[in-house]
N, CA, C and O atoms as a Tripos MOL2 file, in Angstrom:
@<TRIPOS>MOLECULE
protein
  300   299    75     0     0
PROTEIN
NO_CHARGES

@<TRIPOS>ATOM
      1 N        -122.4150   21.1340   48.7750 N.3       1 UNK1
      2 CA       -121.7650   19.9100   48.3800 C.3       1 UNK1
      3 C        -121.4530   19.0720   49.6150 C.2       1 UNK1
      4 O        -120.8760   19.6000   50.5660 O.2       1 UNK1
      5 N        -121.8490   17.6380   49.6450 N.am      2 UNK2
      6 CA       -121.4360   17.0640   50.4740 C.3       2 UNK2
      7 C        -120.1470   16.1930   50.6560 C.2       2 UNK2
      8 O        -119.8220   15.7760   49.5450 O.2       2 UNK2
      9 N        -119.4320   15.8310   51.4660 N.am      3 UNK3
     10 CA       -118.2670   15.3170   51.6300 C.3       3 UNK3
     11 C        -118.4890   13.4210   51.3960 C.2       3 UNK3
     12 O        -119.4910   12.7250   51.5580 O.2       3 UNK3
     13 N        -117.1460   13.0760   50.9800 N.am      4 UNK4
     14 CA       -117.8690   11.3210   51.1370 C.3       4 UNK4
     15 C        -117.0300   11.2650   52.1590 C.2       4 UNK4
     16 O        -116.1520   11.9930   52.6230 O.2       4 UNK4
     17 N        -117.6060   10.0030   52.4590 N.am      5 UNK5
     18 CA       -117.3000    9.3140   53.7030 C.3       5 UNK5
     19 C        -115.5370    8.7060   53.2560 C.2       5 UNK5
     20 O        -115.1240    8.5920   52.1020 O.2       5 UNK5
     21 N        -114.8990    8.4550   54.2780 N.am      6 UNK6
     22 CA       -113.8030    7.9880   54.1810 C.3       6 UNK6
     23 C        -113.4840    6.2110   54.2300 C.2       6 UNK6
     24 O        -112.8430    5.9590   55.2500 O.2       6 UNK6
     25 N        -113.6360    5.5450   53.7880 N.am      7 UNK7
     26 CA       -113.8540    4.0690   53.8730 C.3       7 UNK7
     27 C        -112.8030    3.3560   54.7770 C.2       7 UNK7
     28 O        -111.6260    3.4280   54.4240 O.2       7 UNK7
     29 N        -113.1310    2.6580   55.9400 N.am      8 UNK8
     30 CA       -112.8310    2.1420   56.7380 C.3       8 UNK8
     31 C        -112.1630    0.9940   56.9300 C.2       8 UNK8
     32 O        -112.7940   -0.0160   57.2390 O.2       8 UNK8
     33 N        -110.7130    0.9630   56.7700 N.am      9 UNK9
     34 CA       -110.0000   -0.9370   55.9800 C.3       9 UNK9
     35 C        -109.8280   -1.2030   57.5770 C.2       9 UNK9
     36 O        -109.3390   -0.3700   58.3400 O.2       9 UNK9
     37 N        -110.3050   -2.4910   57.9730 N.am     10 UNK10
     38 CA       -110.5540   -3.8350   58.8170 C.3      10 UNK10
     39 C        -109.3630   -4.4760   58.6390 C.2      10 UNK10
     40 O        -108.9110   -4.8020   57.5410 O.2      10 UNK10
     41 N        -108.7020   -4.7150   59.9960 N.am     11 UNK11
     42 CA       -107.6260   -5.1390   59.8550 C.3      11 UNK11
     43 C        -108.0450   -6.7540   59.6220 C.2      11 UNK11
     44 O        -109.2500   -6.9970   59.5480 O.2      11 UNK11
     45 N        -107.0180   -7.9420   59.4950 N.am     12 UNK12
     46 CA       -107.5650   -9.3860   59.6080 C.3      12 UNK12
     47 C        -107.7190   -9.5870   60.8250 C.2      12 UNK12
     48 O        -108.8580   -9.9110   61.1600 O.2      12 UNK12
     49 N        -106.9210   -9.5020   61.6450 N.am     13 UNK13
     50 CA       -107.4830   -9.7980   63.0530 C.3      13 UNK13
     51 C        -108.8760   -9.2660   63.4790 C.2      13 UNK13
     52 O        -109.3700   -9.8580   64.4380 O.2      13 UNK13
     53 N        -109.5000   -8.3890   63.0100 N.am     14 UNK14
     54 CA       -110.9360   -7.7310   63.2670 C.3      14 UNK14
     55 C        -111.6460   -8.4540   62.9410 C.2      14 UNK14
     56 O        -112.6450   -8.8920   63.5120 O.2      14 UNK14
     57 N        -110.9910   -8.7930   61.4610 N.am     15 UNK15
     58 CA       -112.1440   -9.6400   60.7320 C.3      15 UNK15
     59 C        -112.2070  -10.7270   61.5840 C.2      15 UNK15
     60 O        -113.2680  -10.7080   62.2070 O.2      15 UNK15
     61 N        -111.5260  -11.6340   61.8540 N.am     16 UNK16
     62 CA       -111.6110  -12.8080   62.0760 C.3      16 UNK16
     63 C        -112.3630  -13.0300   63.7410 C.2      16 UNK16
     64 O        -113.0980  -13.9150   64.1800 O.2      16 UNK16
     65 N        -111.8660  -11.9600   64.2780 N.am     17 UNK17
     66 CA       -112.5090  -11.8810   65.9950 C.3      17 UNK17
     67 C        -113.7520  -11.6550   65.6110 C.2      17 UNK17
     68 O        -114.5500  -12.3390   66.2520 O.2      17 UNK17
     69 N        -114.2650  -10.9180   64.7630 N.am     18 UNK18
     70 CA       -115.7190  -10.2360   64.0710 C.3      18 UNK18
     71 C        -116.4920  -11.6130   64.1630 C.2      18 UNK18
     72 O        -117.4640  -11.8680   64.8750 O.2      18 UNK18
     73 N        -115.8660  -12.3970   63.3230 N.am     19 UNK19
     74 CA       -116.4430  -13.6960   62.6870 C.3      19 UNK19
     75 C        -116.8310  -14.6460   63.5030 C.2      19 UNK19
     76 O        -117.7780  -15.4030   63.2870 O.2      19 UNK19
     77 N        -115.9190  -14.6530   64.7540 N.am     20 UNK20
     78 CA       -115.7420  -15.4720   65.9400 C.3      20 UNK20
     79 C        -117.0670  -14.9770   66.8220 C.2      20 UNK20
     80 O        -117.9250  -15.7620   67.2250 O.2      20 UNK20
     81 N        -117.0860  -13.5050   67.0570 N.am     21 UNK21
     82 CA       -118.2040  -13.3760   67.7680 C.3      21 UNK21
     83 C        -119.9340  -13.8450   67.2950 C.2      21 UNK21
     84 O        -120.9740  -14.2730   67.7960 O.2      21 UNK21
     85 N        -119.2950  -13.3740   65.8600 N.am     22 UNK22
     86 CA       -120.7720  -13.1630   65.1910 C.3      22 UNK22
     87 C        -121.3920  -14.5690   65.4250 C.2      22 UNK22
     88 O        -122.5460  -14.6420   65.8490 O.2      22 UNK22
     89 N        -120.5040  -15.9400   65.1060 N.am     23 UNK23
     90 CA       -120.3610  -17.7240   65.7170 C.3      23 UNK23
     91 C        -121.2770  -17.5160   66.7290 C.2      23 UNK23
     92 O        -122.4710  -17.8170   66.7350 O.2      23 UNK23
     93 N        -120.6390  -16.9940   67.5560 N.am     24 UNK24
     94 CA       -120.8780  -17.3900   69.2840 C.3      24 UNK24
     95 C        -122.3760  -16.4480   69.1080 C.2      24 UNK24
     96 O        -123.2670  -17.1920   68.6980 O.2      24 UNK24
     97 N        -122.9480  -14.7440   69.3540 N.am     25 UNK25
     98 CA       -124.1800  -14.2660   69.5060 C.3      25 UNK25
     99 C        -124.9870  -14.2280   68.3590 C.2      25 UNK25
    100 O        -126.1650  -13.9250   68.5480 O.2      25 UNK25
    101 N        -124.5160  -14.5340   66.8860 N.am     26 UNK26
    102 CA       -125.3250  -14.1850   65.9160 C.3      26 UNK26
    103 C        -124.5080  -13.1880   64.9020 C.2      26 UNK26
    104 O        -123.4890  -12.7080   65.3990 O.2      26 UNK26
    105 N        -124.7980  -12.8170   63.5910 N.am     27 UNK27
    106 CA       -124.6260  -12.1190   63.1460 C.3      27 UNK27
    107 C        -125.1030  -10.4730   63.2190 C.2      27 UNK27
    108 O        -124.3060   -9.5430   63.0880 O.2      27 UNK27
    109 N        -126.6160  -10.3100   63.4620 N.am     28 UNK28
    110 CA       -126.7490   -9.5780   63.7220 C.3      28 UNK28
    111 C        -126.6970   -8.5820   65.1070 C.2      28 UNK28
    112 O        -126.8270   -7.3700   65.2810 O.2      28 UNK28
    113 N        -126.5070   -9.4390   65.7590 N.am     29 UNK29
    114 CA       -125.8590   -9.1990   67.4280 C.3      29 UNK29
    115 C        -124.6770   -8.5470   67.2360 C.2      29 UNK29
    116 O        -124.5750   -7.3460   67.4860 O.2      29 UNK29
    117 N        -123.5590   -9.3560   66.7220 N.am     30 UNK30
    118 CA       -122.7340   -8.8730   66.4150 C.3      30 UNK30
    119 C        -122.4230   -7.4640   65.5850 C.2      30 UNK30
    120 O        -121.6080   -6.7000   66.1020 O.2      30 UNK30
    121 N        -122.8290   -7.2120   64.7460 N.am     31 UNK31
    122 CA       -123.0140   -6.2790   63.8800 C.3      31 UNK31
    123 C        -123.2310   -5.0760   64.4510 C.2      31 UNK31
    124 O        -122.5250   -4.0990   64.2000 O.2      31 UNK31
    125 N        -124.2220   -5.0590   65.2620 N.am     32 UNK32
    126 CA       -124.8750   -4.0060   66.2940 C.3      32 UNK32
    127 C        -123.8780   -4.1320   67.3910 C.2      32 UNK32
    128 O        -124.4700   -3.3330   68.1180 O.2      32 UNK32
    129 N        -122.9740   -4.4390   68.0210 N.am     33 UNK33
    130 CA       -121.7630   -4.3590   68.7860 C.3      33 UNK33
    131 C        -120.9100   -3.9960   68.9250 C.2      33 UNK33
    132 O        -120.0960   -3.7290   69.8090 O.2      33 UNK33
    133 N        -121.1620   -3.9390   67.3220 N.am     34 UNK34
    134 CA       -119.2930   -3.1510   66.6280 C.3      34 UNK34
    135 C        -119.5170   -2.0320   65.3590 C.2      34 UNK34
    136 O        -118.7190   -1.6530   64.5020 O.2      34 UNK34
    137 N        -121.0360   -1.6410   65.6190 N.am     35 UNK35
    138 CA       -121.6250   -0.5710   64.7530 C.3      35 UNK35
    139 C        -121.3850   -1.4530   62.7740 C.2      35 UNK35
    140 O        -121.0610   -0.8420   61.7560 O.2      35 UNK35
    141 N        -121.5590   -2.2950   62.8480 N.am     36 UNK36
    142 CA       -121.0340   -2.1310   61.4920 C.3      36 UNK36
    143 C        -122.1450   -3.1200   60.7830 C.2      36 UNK36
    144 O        -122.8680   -3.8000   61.5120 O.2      36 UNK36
    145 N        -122.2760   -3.1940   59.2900 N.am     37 UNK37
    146 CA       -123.3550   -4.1180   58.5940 C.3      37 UNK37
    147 C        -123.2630   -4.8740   58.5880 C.2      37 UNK37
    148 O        -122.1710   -5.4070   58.3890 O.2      37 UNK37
    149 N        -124.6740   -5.6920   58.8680 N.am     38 UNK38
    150 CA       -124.8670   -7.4140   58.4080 C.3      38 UNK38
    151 C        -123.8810   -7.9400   57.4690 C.2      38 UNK38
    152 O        -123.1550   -8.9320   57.5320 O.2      38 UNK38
    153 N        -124.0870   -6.7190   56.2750 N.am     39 UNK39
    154 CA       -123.6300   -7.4080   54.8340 C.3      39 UNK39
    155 C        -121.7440   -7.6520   54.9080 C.2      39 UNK39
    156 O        -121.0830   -8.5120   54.3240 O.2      39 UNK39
    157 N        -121.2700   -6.5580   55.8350 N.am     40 UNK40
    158 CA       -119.9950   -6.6020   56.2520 C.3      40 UNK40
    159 C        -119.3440   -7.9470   56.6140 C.2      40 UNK40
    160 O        -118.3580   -8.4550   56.0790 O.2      40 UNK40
    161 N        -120.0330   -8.3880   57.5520 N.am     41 UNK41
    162 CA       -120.0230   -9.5830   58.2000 C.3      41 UNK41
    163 C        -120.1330  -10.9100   57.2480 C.2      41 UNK41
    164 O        -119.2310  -11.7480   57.2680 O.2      41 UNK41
    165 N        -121.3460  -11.0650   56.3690 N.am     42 UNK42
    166 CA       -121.7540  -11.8230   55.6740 C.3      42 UNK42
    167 C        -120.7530  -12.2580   54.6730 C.2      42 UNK42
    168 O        -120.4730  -13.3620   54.2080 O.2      42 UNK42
    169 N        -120.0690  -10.4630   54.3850 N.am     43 UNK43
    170 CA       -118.8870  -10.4780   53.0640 C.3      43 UNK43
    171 C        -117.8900  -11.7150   53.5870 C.2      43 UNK43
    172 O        -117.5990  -12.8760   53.2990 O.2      43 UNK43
    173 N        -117.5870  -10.7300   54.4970 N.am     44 UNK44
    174 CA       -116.3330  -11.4430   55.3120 C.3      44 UNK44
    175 C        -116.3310  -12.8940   55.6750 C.2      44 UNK44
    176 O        -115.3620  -13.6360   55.5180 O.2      44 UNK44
    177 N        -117.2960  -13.1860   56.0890 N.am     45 UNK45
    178 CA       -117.3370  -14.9600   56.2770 C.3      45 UNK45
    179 C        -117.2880  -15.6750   54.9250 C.2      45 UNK45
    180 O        -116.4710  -16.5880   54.8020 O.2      45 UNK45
    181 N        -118.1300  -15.3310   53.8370 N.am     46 UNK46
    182 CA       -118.3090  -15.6140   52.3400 C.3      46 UNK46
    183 C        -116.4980  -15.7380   51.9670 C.2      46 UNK46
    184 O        -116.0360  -16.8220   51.6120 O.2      46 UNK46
    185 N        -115.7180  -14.6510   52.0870 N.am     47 UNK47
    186 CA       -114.7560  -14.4560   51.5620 C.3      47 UNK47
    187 C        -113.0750  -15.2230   52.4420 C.2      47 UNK47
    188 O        -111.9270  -15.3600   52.0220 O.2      47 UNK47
    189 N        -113.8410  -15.6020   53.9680 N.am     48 UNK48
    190 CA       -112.8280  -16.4900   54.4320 C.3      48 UNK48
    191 C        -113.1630  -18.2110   54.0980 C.2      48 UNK48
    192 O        -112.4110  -19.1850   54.0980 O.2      48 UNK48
    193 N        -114.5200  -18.0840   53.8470 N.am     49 UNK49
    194 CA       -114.7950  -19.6100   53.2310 C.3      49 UNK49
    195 C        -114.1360  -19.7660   51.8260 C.2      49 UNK49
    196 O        -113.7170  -20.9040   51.6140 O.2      49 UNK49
    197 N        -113.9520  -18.8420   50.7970 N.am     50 UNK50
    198 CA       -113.2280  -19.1060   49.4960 C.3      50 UNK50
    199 C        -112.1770  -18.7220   49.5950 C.2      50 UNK50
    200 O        -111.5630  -18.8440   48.5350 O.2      50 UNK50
    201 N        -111.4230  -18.1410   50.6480 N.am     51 UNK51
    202 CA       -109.9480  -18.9260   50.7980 C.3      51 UNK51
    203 C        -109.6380  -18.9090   52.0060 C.2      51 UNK51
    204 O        -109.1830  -18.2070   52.9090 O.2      51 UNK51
    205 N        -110.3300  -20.6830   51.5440 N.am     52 UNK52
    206 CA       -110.0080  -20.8350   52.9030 C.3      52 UNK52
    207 C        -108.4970  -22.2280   53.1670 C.2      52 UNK52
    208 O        -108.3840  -23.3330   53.6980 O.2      52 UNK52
    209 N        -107.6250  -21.2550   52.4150 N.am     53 UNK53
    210 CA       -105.9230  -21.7770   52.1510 C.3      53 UNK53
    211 C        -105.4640  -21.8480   53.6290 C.2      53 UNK53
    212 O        -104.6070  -22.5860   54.1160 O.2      53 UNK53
    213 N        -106.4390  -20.6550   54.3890 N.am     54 UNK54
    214 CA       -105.5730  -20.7060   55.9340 C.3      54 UNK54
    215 C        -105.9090  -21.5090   56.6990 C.2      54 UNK54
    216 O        -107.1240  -21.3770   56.5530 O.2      54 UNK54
    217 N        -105.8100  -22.2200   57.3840 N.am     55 UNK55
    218 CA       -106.3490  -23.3050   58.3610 C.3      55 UNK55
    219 C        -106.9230  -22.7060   59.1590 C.2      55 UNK55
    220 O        -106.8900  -21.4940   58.9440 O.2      55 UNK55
    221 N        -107.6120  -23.0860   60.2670 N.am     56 UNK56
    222 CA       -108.4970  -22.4800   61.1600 C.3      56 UNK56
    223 C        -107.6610  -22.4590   62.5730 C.2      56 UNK56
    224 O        -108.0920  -21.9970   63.6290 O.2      56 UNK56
    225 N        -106.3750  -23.0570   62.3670 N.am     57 UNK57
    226 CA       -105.6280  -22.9850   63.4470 C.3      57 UNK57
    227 C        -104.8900  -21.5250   63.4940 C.2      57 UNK57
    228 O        -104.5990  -20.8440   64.4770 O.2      57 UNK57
    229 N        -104.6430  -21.2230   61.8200 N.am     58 UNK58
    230 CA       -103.9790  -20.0030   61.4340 C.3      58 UNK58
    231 C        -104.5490  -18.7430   62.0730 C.2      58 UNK58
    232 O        -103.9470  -18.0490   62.8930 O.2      58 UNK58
    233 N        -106.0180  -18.4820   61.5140 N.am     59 UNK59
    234 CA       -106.7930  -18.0560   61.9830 C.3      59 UNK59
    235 C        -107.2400  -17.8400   63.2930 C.2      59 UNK59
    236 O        -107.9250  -16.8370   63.4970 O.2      59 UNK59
    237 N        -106.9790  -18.5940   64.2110 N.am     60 UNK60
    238 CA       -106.7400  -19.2700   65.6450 C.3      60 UNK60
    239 C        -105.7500  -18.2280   65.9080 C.2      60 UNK60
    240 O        -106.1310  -17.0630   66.0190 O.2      60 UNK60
    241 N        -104.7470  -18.4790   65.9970 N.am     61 UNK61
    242 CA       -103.2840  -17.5900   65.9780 C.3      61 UNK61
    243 C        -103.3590  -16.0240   65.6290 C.2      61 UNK61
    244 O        -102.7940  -15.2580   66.4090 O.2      61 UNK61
    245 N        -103.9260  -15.5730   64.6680 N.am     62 UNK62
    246 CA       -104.1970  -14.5290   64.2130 C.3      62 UNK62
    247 C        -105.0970  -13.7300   65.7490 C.2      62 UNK62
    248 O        -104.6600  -12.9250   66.5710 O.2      62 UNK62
    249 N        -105.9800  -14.1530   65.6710 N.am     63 UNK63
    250 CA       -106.6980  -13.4390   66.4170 C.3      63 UNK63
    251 C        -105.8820  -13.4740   68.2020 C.2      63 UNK63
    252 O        -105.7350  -12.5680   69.0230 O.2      63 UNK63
    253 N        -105.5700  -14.6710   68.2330 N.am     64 UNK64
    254 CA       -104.6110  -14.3690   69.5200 C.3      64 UNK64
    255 C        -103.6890  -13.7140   70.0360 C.2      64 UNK64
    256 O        -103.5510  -13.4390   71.2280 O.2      64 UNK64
    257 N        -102.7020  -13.3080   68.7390 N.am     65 UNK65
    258 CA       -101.8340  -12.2550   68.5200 C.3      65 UNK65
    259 C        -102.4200  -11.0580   68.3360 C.2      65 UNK65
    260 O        -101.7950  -10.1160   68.8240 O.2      65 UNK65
    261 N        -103.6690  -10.7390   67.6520 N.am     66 UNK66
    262 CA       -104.2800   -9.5760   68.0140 C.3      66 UNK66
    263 C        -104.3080   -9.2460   69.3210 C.2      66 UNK66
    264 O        -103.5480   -8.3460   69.6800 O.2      66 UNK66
    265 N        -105.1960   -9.9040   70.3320 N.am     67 UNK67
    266 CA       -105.3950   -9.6060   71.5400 C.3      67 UNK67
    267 C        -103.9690   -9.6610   72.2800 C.2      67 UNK67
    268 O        -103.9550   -9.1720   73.4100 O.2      67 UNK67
    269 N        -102.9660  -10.1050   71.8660 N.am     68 UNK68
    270 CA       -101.9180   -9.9750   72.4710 C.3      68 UNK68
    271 C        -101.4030   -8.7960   72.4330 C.2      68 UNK68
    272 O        -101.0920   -8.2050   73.4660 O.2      68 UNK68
    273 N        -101.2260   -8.2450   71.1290 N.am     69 UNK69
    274 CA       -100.6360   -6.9940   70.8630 C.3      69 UNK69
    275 C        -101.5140   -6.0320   71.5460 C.2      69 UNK69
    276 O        -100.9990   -4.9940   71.9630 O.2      69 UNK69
    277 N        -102.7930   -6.2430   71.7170 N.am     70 UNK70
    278 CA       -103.8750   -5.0230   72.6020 C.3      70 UNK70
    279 C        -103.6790   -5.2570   73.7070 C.2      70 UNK70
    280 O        -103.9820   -4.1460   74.1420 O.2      70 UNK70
    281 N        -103.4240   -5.7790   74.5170 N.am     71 UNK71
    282 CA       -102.6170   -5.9980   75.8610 C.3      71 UNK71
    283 C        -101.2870   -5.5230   75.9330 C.2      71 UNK71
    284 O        -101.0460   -4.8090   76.9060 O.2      71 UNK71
    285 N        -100.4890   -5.7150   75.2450 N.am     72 UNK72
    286 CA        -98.9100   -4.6450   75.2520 C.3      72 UNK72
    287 C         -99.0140   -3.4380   74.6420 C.2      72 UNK72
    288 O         -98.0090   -2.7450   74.4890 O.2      72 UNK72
    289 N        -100.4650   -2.9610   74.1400 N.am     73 UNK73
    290 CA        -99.9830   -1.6200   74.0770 C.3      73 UNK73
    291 C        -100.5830   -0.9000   75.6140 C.2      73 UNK73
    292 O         -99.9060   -0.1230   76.2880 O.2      73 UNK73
    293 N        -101.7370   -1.2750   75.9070 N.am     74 UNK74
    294 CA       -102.2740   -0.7390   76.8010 C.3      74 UNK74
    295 C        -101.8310   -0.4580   78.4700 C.2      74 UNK74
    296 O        -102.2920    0.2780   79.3430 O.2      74 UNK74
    297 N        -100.3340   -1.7520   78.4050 N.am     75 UNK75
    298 CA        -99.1800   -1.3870   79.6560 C.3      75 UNK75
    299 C         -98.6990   -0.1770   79.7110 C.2      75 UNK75
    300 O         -97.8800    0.1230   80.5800 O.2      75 UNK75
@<TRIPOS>BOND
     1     1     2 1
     2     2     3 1
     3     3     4 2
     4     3     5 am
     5     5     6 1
     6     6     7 1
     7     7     8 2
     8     7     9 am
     9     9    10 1
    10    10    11 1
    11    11    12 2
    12    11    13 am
    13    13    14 1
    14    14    15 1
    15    15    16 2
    16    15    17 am
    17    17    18 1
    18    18    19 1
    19    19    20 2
    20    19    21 am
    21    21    22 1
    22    22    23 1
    23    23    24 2
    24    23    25 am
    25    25    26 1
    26    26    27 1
    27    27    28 2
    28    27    29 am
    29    29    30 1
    30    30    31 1
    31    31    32 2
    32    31    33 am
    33    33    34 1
    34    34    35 1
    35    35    36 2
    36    35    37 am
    37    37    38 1
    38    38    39 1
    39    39    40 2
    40    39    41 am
    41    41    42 1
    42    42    43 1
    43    43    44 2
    44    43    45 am
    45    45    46 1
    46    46    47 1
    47    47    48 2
    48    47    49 am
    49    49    50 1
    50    50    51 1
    51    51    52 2
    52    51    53 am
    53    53    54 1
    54    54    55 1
    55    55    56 2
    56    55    57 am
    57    57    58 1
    58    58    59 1
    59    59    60 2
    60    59    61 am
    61    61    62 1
    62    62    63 1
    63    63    64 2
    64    63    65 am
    65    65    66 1
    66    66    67 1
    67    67    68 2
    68    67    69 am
    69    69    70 1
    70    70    71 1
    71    71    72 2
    72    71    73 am
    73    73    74 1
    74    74    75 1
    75    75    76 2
    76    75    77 am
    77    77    78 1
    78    78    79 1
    79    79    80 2
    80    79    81 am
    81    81    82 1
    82    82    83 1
    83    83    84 2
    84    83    85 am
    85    85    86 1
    86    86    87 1
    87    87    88 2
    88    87    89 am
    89    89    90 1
    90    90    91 1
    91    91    92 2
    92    91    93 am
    93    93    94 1
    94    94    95 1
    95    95    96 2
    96    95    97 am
    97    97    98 1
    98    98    99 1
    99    99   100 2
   100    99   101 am
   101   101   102 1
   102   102   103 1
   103   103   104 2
   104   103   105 am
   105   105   106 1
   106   106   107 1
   107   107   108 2
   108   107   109 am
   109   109   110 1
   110   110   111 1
   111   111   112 2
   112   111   113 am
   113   113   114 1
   114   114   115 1
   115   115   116 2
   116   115   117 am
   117   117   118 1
   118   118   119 1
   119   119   120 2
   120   119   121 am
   121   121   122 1
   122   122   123 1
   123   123   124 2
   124   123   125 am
   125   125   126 1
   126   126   127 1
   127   127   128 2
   128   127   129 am
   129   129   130 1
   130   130   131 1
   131   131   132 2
   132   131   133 am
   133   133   134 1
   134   134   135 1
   135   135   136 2
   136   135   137 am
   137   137   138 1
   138   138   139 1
   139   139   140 2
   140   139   141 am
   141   141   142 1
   142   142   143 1
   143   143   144 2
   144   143   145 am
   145   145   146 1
   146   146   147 1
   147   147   148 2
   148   147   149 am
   149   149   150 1
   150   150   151 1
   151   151   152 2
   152   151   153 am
   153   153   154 1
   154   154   155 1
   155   155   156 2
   156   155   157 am
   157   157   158 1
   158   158   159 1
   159   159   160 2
   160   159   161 am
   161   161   162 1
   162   162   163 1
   163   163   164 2
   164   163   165 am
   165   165   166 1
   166   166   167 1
   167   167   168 2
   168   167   169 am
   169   169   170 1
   170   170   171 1
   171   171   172 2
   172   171   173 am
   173   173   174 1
   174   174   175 1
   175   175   176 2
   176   175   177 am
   177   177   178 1
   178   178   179 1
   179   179   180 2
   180   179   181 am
   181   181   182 1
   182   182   183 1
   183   183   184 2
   184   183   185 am
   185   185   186 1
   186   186   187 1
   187   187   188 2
   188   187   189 am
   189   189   190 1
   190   190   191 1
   191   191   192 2
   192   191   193 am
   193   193   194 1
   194   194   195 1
   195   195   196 2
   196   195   197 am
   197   197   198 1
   198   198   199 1
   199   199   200 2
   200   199   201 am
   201   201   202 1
   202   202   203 1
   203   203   204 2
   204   203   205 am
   205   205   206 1
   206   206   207 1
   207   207   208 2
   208   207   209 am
   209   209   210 1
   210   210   211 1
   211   211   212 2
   212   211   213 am
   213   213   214 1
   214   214   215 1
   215   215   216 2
   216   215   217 am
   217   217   218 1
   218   218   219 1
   219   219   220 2
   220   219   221 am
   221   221   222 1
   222   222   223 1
   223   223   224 2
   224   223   225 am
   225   225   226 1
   226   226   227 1
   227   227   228 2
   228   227   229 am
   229   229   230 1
   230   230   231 1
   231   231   232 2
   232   231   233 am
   233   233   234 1
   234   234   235 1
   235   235   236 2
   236   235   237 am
   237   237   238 1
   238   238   239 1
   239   239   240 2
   240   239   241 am
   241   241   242 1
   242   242   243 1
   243   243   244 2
   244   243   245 am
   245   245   246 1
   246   246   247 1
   247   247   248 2
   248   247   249 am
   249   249   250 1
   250   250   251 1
   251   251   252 2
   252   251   253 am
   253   253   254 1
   254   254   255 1
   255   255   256 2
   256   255   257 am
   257   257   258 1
   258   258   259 1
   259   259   260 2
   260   259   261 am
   261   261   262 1
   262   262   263 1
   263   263   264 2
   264   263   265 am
   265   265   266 1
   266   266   267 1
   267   267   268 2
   268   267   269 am
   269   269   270 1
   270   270   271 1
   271   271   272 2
   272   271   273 am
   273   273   274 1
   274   274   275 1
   275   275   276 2
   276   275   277 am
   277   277   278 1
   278   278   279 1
   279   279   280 2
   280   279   281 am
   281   281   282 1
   282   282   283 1
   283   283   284 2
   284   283   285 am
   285   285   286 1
   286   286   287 1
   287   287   288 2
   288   287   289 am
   289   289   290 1
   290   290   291 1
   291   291   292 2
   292   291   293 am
   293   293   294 1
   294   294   295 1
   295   295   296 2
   296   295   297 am
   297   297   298 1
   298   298   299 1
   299   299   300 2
@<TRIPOS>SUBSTRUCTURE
     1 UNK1         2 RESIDUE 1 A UNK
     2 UNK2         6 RESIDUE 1 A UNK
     3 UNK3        10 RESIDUE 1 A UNK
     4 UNK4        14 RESIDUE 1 A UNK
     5 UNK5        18 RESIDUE 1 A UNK
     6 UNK6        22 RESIDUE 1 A UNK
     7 UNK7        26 RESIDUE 1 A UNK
     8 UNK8        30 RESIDUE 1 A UNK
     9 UNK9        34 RESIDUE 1 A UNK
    10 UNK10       38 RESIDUE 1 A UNK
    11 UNK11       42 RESIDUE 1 A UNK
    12 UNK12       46 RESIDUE 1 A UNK
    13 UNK13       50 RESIDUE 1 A UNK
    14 UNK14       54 RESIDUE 1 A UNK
    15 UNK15       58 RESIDUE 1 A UNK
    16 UNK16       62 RESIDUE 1 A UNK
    17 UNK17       66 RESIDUE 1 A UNK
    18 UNK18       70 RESIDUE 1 A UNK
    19 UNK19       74 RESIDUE 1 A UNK
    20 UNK20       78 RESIDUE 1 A UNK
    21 UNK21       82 RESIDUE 1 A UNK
    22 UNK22       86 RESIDUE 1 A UNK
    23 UNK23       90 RESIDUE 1 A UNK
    24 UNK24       94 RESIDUE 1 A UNK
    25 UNK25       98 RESIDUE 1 A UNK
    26 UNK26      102 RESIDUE 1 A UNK
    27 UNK27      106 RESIDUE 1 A UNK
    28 UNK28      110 RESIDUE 1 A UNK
    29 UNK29      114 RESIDUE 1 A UNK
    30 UNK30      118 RESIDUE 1 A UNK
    31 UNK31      122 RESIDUE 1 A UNK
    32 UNK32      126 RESIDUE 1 A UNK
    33 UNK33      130 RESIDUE 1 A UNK
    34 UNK34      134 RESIDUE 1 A UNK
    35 UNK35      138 RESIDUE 1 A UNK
    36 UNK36      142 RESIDUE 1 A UNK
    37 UNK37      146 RESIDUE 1 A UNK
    38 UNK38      150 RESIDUE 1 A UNK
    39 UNK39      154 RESIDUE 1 A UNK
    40 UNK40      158 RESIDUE 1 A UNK
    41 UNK41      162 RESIDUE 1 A UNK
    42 UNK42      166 RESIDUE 1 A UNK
    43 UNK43      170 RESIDUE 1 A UNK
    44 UNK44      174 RESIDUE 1 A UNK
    45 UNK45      178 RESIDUE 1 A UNK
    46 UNK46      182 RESIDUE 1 A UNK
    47 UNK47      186 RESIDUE 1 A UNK
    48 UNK48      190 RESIDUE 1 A UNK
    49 UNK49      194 RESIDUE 1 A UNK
    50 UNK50      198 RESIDUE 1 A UNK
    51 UNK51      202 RESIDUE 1 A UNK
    52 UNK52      206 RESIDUE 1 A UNK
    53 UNK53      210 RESIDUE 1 A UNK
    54 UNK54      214 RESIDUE 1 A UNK
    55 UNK55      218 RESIDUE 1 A UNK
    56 UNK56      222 RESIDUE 1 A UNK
    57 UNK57      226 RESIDUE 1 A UNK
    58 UNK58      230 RESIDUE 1 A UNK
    59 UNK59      234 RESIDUE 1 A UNK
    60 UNK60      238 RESIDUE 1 A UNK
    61 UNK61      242 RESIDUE 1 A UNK
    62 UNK62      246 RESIDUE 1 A UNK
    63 UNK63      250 RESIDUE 1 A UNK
    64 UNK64      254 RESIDUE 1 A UNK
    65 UNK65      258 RESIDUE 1 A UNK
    66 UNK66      262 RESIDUE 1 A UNK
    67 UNK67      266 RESIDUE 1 A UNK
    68 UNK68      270 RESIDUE 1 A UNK
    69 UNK69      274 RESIDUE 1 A UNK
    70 UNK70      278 RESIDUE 1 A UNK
    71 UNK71      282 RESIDUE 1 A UNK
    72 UNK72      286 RESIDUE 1 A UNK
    73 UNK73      290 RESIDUE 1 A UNK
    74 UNK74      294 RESIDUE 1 A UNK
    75 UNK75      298 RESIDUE 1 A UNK
């Protein structure tokens, strides 16, 4: 019997840095960077375009505070 896999929840800040890179090298560049699927990626952009309630400044913020908080833990 084989075991399943354990499914992997993406924080928003991932997502959104994800999204940012994938912008800047590609999607599939991206994808292959951070081990994870095209379709992952694809979801995720699909699903910040239909709600897209947050502004892109929000989003902006989000991801900055990510990298912020990964800098104070790593002191």
């Amino acid at each position: 019997m084989t075991s399943k896999k354990k499914r992997i929840i993406h924080s928003p800040e991932f997502k959104a840095e994800t999204l940012k890179l994938a912008e800047k090298v590609g999607v599939a560049t991206a994808a292959r960077q951070l081990s994870l699927h095209e379709s992952q990626i694809y979801g995720w952009r699909k699903a910040t375009k239909k709600n897209s309630n947050i502004s892109q400044r929000e989003q902006e913020l989000a991801v900055e505070i990510a990298k912020l908080k990964r800098q104070l833990a790593e002191q």
